[in-house]
C-alpha positions in Angstrom: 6.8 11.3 27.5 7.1 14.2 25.8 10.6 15.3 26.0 10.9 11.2 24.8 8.7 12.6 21.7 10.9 16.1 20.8 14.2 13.9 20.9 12.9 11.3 18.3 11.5 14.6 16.0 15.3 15.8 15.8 17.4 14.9 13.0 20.7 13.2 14.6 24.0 15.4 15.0 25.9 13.5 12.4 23.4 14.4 9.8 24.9 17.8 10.0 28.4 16.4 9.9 27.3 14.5 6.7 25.5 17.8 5.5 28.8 20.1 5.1 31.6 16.8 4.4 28.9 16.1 1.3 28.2 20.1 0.3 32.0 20.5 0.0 32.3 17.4 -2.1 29.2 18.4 -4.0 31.2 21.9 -4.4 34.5 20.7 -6.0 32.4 18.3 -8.2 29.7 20.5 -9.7 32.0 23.2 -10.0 34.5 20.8 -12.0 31.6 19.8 -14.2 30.5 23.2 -15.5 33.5 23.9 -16.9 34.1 20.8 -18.7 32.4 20.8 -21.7 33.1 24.5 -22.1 37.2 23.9 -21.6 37.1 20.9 -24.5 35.4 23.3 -27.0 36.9 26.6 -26.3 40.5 25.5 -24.8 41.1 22.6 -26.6 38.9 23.4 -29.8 37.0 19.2 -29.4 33.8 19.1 -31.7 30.4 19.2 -30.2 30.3 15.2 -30.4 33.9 14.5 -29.2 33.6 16.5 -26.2 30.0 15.6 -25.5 31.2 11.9 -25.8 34.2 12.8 -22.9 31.8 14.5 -20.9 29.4 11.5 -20.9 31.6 8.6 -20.7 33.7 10.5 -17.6 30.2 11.5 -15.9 29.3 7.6 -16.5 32.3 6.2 -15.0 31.5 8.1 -12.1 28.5 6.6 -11.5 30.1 2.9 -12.4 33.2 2.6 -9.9 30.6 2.8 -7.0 29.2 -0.6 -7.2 33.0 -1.8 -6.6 33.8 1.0 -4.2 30.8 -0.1 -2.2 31.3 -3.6 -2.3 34.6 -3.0 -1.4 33.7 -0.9 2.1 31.2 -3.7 2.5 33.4 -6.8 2.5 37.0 -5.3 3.7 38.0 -1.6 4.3 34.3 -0.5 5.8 32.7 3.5 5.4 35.2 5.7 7.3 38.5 4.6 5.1 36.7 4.7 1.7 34.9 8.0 2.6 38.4 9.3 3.7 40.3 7.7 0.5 37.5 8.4 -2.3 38.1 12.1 -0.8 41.7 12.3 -1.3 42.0 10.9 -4.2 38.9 13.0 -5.6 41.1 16.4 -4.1 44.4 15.0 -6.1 42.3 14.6 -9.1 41.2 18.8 -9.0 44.6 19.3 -8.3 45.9 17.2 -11.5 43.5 19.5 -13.9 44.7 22.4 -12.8 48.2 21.7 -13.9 48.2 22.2 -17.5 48.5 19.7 -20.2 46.8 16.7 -21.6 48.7 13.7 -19.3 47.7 15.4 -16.1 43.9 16.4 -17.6 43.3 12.7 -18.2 44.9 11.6 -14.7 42.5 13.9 -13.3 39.9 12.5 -14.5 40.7 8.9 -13.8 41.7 10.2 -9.8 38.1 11.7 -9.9 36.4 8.3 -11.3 38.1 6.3 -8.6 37.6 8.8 -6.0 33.7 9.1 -6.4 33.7 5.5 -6.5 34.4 4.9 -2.7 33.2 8.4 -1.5 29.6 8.3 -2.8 28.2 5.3 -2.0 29.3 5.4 1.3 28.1 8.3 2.5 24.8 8.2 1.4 24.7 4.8 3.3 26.0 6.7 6.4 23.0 8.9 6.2 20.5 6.2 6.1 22.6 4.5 9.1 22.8 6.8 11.8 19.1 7.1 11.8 18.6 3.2 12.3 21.3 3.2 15.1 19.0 6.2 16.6 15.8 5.0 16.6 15.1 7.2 14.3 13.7 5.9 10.9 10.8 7.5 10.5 12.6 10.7 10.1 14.7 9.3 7.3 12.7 10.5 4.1 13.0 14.0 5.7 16.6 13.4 6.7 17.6 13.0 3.3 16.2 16.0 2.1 18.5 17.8 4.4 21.0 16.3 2.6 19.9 16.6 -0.7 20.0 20.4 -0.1 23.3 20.1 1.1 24.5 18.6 -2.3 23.2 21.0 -4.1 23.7 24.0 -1.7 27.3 23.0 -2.8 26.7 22.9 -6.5 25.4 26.3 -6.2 28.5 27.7 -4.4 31.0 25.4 -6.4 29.8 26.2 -10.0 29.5 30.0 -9.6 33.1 29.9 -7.8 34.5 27.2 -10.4 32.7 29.3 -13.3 33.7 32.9 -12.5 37.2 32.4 -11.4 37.6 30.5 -14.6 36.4 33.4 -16.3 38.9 35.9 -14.6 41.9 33.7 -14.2 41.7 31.2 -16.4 40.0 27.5 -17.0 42.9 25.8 -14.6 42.3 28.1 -11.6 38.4 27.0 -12.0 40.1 23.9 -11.3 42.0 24.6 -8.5 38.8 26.1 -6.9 37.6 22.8 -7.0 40.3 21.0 -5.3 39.9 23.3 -2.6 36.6 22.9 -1.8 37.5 18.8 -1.5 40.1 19.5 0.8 37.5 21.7 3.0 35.2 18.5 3.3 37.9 16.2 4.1 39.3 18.4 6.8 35.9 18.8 8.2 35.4 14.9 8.0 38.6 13.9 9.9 38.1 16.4 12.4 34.9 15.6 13.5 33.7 12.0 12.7 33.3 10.9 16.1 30.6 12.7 16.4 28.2 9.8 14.2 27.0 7.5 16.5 29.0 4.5 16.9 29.0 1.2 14.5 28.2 4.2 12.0 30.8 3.3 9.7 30.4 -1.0 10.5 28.6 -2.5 7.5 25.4 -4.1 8.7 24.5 -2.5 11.5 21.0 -1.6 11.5 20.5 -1.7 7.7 17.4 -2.4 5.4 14.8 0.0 7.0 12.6 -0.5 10.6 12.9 -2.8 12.7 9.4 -4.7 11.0 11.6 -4.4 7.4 14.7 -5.7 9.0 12.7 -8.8 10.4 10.7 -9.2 6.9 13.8 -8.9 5.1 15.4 -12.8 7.0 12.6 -13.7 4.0 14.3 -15.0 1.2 11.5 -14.4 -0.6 11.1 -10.9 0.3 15.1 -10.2 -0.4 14.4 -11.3 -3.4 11.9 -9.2 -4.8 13.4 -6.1 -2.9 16.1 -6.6 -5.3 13.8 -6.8 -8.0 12.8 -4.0 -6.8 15.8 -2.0 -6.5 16.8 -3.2 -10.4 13.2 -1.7 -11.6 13.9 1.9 -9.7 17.6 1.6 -11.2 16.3 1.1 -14.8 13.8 4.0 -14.8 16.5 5.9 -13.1 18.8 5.4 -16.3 15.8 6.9 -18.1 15.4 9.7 -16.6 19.4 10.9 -16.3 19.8 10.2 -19.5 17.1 13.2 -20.5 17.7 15.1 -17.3 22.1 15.1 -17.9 21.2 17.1 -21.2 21.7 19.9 -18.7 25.1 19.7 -18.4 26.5 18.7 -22.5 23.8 20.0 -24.5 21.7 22.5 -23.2 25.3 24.2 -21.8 26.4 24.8 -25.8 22.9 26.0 -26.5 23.1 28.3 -23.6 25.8 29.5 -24.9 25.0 29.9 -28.5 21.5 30.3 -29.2 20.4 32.4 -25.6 20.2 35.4 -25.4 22.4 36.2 -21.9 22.5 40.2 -21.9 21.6 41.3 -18.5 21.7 45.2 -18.3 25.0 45.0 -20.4 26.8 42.1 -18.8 26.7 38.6 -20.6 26.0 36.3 -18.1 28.7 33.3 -18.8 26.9 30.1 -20.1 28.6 28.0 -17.1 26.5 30.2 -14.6 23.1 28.6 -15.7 24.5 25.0 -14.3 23.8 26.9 -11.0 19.9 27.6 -11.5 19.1 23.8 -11.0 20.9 23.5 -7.8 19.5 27.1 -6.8 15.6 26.0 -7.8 16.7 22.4 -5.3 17.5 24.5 -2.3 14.5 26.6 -2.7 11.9 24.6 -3.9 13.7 21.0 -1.6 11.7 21.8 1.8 8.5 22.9 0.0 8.4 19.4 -1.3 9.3 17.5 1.7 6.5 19.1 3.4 4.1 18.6 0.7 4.7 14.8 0.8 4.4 15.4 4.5 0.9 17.2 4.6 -0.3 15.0 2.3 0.9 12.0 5.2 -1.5 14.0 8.0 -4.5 13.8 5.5 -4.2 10.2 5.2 -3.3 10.2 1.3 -0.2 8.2 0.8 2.0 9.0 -2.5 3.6 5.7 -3.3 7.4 6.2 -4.5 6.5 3.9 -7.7 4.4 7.1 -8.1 6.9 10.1 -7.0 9.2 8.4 -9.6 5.9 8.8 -12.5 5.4 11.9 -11.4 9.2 13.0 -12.0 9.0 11.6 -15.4 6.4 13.5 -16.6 7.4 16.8 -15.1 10.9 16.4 -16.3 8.8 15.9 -20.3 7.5 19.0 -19.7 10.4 20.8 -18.9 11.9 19.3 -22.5 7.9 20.3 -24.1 9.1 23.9 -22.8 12.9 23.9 -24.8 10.6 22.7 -28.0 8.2 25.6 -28.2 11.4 28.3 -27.4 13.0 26.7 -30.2 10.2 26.3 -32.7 8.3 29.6 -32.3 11.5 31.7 -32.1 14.1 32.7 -34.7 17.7 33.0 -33.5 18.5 33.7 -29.8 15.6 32.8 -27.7 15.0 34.0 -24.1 16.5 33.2 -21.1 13.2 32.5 -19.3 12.3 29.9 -22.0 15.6 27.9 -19.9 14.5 29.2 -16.5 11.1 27.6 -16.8 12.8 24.2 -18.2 15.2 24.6 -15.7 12.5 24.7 -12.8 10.5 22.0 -14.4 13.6 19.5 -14.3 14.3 20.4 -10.6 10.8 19.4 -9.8 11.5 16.3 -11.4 14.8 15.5 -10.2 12.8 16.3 -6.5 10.5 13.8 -7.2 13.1 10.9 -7.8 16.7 11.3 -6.8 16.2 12.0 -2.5 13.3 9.5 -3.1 15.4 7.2 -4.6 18.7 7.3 -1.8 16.0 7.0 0.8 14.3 3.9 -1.0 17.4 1.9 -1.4 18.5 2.4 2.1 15.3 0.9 3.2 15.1 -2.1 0.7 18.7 -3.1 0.2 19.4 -6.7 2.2 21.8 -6.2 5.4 25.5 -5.9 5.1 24.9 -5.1 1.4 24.0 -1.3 1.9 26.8 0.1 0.4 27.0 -2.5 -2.9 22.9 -1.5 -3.4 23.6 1.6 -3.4 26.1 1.0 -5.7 23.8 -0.9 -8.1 21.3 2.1 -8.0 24.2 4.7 -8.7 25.1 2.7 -11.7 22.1 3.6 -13.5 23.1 6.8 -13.7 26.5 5.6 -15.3 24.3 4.5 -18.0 22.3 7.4 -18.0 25.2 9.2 -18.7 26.8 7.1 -21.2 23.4 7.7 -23.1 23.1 11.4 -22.4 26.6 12.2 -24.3 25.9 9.6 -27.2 22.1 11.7 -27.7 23.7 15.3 -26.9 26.1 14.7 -29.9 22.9 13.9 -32.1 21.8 17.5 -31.3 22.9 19.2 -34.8 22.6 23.0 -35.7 19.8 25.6 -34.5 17.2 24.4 -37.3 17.0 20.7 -35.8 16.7 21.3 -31.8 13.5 21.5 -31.8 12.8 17.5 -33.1 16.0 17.1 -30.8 14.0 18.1 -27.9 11.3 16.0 -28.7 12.8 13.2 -28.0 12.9 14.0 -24.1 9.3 14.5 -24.3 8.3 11.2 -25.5 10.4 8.7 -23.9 10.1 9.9 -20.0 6.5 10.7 -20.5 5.6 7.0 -21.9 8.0 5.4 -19.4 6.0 7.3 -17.0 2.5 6.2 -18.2 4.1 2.4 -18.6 5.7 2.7 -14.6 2.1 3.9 -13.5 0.1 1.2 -14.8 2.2 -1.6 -13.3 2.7 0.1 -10.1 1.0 -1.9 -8.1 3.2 -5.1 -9.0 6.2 -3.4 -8.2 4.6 -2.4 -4.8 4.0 -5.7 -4.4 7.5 -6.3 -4.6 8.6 -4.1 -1.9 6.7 -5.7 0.5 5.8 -3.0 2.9 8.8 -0.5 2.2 7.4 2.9 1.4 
């Protein structure tokens, strides 16, 4: 009985697998992304608002193509080809910036839309899989964390490679950089895939949460409002990436015009401070998972409805925190006036994003996994749509502090409306936690 008991405690092998194909993805995309709002203003010479704009409607579009990439695996080519396509043609993509010239930057681009649209959906719904086929649901929350520190473990490695090779070598070796790191995780992915158990890559098998949420979910009924569900978590979502992605358009140019970045002589490049998010994930990642998990064993349960409050508000006061630096300062402003914000939005994004990939993997309807997931990662396509229209609003050093404001106000009433109606949309999830 109690060797039974230490086997359903461990994480299954594939997680592992799923860990390092994802960090390698994570790598070449993160990387990628620090350097592309910097490249449009300083390579090409793009205004503030016209590479914003390129930098929110590609980051969009990534999180658009996988509603069709997942229905797709759903309905005819399954999870192991469109992980193994989305991969390739995300590598090609890389490999298509780092050639020089306008054609082959947009191609890339376009390679990298499509790519991300069978590739991401798909694996997160692999995740969730291999611990139904296992027997092994209750360990999903904390199975996702895992991977959630794999992502960003990779956008650590991937945006300090992608940044400081750029530096030394040039903006299209940054690039290269990336498309290495793609080609890593898709070598590791065909090598050793059989080691997921089997039907992993089958849609509908063993989807929509335990075996009491698979029986529930034969409810039309409950289908029903688990959608509604789904849709709810998907529009805060849109709320919160479109403050949160300031990160990567806005709060890069600041960085790298109003901070001050002298350490002991060397000026830390602006791109480097994309990597103090993922750095605060994989430190801070476990530390959360266990407090949800002590708070379990005392017999308080933390809704997700209120995780997702919770991240809302944090992530305000990580914007409250880039208002004071830039109203009680005069010209540069510290670096630690970013760290804090920085942590603030990690705690946020900790709060909400592993929450959410876990969430839809329990509510989304069999042989749909792959589309839900879809339909959640499309709020972030908005999200980022709306996160390069505002960063273009963000005018000169005299205005960013009324700029900031904004991500105070909206995620912290969002927050306060979300709370008082939680117990509706916990209704709505019958059971699902």
């Amino acid at each position: 009985m109690e060797i039974q008991s230490q086997r359903k405690l461990r994480h299954p092998k594939g997680l592992f697998l799923l860990f390092f194909v994802e960090m390698w993805e994570r790598f070449s995309f993160y990387g990628m992304r620090a350097l592309l709002v910097l490249f449009l203003t300083k390579s090409w010479f793009l205004a503030d608002q016209e590479a914003n704009r390129i930098y929110g409607i590609y980051n969009g579009l990534v999180y658009l193509t996988p509603i069709f990439g997942g229905f797709l695996a759903d309905r005819f080519l399954g999870y192991r080809i469109s992980i193994f396509l989305g991969g390739l043609l995300m590598m090609l993509g890389h490999l298509s910036l780092a050639i020089n010239g306008t054609e082959t930057f947009f191609l890339g681009l376009g390679l990298l839309i499509l790519g991300n649209g069978f590739f991401k959906p798909c694996i997160s719904t692999v995740v969730g899989k291999i611990y139904e086929l296992e027997g092994k649901a209750d360990l999903k929350d904390s199975g996702f964390t895992i991977f959630y520190f794999g992502i960003n473990l990779g956008a650590v490695l991937g945006t300090w490679a992608c940044a400081n090779i750029a530096e030394i070598y040039g903006w299209h070796f940054g690039f290269g950089v990336a498309a290495l790191g793609m080609l890593t995780g898709l070598l590791i992915f065909g090598t050793w895939s059989s080691v997921l158990p089997k039907n992993s890559f089958v849609p509908g098998a063993a989807l929509g949460g335990s075996a009491e949420a698979q029986t529930e979910s034969t409810s039309a009924i409950a289908t029903r409002d688990r959608i509604r569900a789904i849709l709810v978590f998907s529009g805060i979502t849109i709320i919160f990436w479109a403050s949160f992605e300031q990160m990567g358009s806005s709060l890069n140019l600041i960085i790298d015009r109003y901070v001050d970045r002298n350490l002991y002589g060397w000026t830390i490049p602006a791109a480097n401070y994309q990597s103090l998010n993922p750095i605060f994930v994989i430190l801070f990642s476990l530390v959360v998972s266990g407090g949800w998990k002590k708070l379990e064993s005392s017999g308080i349960h933390v809704s997700s409805v209120v995780k997702f409050s919770m991240a809302l508000v944090t992530l305000a006061s990580g914007f409250l925190v880039l208002c004071l630096a830039t109203s009680l300062t005069q010209g540069k402003f510290s670096s630690w006036w970013i760290i804090l914000a920085i942590l603030l939005h990690t705690f946020g994004e900790l709060f909400i994003s592993p929450v959410g990939l876990s969430l839809i993997t329990k509510l989304a309807p069999p042989k749909s996994g792959s589309m839900m997931m879809g339909i959640f990662l499309l709020s972030s396509f908005f999200g980022h749509l709306i996160a390069g229209e505002l960063a273009g609003t963000m005018g000169g050093r005299d205005h960013l502090s009324e700029f900031f404001l904004l991500f105070v106000i909206v995620p912290g009433c969002t927050a306060f409306i979300l709370y008082l109606f939680r117990k509706k949309l916990e209704s709505w999830m019958h059971g699902v936690r």
